[in-house]
MIROKOL-70348 format. One record per residue (C-alpha): residue number from 0; residue in one letter; x, y, z. Coordinates in Angstrom, 2 decimals, always signed. Layout:
residues N
+-----+--------+---------+---------+---------+
: num : residu :       x :       y :       z :
+-----+--------+---------+---------+---------+
: NUM :      A :       X :       Y :       Z :
...
+-----+--------+---------+---------+---------+
END
This chain:
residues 164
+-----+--------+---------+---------+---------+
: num : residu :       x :       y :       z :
+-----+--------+---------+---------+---------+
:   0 :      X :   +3.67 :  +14.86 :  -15.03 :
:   1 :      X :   +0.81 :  +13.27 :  -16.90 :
:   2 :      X :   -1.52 :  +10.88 :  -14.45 :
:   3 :      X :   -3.06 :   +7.87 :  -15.92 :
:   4 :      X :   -4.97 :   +4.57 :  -14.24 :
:   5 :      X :   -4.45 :   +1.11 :  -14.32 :
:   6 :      X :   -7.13 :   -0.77 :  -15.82 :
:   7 :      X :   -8.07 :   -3.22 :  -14.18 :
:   8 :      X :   -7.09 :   -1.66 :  -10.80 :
:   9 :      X :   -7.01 :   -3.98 :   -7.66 :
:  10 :      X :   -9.91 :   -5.61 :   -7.30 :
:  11 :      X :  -12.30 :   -4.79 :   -4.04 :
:  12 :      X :  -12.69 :   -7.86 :   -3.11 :
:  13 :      X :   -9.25 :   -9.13 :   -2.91 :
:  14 :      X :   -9.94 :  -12.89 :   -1.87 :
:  15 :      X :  -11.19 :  -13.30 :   -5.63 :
:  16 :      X :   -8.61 :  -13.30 :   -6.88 :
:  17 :      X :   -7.08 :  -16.38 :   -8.09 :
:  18 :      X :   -3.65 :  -16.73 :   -6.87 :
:  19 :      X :   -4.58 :  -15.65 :   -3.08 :
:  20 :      X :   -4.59 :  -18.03 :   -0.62 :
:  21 :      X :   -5.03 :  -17.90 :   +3.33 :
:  22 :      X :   -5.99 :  -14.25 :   +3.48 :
:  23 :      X :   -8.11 :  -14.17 :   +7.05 :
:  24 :      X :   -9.19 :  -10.70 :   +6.32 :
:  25 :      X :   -9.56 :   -7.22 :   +4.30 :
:  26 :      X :  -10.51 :   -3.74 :   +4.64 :
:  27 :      X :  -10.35 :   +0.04 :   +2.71 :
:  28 :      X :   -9.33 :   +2.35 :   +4.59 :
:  29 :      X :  -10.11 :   +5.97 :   +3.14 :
:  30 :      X :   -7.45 :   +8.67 :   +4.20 :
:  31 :      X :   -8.61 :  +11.81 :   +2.74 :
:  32 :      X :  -11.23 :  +12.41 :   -0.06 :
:  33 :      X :  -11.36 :   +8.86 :   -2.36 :
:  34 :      X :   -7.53 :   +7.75 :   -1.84 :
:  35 :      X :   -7.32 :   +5.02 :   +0.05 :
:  36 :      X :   -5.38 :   +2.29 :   +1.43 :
:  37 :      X :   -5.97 :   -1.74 :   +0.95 :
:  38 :      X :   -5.39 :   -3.44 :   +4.11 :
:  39 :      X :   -5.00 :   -7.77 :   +3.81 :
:  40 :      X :   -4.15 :   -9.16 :   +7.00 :
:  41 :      X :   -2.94 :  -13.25 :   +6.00 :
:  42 :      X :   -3.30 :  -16.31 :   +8.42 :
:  43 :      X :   +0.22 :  -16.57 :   +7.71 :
:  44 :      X :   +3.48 :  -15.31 :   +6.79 :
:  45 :      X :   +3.79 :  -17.67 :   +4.17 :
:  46 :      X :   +0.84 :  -16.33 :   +3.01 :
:  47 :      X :   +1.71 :  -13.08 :   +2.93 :
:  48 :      X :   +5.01 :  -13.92 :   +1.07 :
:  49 :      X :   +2.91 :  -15.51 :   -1.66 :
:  50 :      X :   +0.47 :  -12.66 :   -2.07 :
:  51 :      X :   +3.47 :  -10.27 :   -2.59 :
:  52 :      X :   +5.27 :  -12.59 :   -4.82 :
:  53 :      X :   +2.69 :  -14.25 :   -6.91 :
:  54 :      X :   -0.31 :  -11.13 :   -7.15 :
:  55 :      X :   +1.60 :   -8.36 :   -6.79 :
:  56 :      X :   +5.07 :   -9.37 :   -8.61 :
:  57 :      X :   +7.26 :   -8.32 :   -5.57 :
:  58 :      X :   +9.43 :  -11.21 :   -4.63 :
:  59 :      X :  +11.63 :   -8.66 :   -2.23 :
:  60 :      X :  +10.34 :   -9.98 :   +0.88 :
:  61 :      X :  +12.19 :  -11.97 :   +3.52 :
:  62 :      X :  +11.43 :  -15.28 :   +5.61 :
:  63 :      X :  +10.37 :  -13.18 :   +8.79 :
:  64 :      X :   +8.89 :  -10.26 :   +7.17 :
:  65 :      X :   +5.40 :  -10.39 :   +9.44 :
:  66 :      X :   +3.83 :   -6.57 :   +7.62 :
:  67 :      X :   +4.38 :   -5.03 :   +3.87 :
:  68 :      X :   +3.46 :   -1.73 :   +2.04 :
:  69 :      X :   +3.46 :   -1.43 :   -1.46 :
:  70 :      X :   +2.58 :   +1.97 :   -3.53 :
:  71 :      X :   -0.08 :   +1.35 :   -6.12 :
:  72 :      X :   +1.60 :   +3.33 :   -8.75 :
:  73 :      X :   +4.81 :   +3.29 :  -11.21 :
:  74 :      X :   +6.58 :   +5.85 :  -13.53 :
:  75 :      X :   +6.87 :   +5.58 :  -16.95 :
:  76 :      X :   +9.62 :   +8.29 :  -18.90 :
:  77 :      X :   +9.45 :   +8.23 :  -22.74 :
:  78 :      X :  +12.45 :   +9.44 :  -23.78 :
:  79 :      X :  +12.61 :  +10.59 :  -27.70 :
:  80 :      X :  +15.61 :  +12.24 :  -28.83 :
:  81 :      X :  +15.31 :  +16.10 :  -29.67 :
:  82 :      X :  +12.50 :  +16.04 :  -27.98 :
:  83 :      X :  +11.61 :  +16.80 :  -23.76 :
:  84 :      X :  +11.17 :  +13.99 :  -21.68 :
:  85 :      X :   +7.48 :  +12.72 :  -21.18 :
:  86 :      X :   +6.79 :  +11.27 :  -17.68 :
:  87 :      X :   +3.40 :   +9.45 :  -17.13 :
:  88 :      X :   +2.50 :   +8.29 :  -13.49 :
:  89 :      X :   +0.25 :   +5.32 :  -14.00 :
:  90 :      X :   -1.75 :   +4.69 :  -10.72 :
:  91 :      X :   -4.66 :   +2.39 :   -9.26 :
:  92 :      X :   -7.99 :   +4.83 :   -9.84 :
:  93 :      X :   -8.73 :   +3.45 :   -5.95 :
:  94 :      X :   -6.22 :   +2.50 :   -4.38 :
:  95 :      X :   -2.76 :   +4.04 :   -3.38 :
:  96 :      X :   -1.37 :   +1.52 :   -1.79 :
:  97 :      X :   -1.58 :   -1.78 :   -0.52 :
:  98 :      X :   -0.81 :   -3.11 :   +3.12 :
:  99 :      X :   -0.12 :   -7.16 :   +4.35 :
: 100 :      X :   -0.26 :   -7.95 :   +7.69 :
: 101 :      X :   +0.31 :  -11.18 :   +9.36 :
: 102 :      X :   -2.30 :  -12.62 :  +12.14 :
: 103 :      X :   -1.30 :  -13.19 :  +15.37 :
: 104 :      X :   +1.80 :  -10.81 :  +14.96 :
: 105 :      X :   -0.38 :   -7.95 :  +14.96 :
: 106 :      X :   +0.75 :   -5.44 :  +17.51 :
: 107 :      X :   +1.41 :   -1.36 :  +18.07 :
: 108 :      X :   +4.81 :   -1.68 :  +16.83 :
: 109 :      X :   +3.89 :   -3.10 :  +13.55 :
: 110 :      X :   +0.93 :   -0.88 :  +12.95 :
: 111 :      X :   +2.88 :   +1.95 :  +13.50 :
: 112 :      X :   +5.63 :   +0.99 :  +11.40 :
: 113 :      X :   +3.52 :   +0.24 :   +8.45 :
: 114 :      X :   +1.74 :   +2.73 :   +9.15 :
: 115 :      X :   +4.23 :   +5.19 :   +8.45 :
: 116 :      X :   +5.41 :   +3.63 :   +4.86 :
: 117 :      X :   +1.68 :   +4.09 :   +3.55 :
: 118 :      X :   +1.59 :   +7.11 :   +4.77 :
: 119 :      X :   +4.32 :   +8.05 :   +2.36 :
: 120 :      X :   +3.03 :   +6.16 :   -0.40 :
: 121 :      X :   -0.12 :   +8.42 :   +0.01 :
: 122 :      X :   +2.21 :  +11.84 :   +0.11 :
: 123 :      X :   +4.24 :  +10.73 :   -2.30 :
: 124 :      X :   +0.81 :   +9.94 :   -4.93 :
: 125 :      X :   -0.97 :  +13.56 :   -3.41 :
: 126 :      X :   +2.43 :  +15.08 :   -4.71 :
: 127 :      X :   +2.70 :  +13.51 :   -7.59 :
: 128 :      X :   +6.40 :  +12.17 :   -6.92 :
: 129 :      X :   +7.32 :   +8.49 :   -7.05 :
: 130 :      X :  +10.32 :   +8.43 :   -6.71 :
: 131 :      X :  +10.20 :  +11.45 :   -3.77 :
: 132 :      X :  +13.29 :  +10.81 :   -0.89 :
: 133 :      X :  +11.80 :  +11.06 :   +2.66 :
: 134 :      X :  +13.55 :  +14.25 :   +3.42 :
: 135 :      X :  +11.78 :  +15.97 :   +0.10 :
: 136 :      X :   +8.42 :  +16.09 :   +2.60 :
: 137 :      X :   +7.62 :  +17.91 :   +5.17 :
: 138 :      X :   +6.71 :  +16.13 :   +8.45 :
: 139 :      X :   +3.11 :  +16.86 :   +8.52 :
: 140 :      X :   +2.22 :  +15.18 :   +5.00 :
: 141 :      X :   +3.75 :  +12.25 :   +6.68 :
: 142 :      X :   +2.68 :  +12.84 :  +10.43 :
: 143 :      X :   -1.07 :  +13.36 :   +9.43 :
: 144 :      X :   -1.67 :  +10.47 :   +7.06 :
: 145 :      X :   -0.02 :   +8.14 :   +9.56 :
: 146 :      X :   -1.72 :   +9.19 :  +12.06 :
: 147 :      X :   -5.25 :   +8.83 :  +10.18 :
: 148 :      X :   -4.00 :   +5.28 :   +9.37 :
: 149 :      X :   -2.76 :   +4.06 :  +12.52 :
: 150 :      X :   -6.14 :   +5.38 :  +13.76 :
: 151 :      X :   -8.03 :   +3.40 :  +11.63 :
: 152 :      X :   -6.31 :   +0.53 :  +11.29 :
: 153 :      X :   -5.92 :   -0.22 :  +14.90 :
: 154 :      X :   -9.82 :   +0.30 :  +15.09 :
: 155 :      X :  -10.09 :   -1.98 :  +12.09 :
: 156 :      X :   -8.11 :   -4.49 :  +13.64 :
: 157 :      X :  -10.02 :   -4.43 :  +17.34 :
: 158 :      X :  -13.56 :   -4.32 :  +15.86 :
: 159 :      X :  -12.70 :   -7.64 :  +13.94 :
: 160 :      X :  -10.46 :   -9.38 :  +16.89 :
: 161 :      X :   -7.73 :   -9.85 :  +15.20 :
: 162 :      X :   -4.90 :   -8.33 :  +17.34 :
: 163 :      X :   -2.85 :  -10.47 :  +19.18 :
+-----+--------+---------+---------+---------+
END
């Protein structure tokens, strides 16, 4: 499989662009070598619906969701008859994925939980698979990245007050 990035990838500074709105606060948080992980905690929910719906083009969320991972990456497959199939995994060149989180609903059981779903969008872009089921990995390239994350997103989170 054929890597390519996104150009423009997601901005840095993600309270320039235009269509957020109520985002309280942002960090990177590097996992291993230069991948890392976009954090955007909202002032509130609604806020974090919008974001997903209107920047990112994911209108899956619900009403209460209060935390969201997305991977930073898509498949494409060009299929050309009599010929093999050409896949091309077009990623972010910084970031693998990006996580929402909603202030004053920030606690241990949502860190953890999102936690976990970056840290397979960050095995799933170190293994080059997509579209990878959870059972294709083995626990530690979950276990470790998750760890890592929760680690530095619950520092994140306490240096800058924000918990609950």
């Amino acid at each position: 499989m054929k890597v390519r990035c996104l150009r423009p990838g997601l901005p840095k500074r993600i309270s320039t662009h235009p269509k957020a709105r109520g985002i309280k606060s942002a960090a990177d948080i590097t996992i291993h070598g230069r991948l890392t992980l976009k954090v955007v905690v909202f002032e509130k929910q609604r806020d974090l619906v919008h974001f997903w719906t209107e920047v990112l083009g994911k209108p899956h969320l619900g009403r209460s969701t209060l935390g969201a991972v997305n991977a930073l990456s898509h498949e494409i497959i060009t299929i050309t008859p009599g010929k093999p199939d050409r896949s091309t995994m077009w990623v972010d060149p910084r970031y693998f994925a990006i996580m929402g989180l909603v202030h004053g609903h920030l606690n241990m059981e949502i860190v953890t939980h999102e936690s976990v779903h970056a840290a397979f969008c960050y095995a799933k872009r170190c293994k080059r698979t997509p579209w990878a089921h959870h059972a294709e990995f083995d626990e530690e390239e979950v276990a470790y990245p998750a760890g890592r994350i929760a680690r530095a997103l619950n520092a994140y989170l306490h240096d800058e007050g924000l918990y609950s």
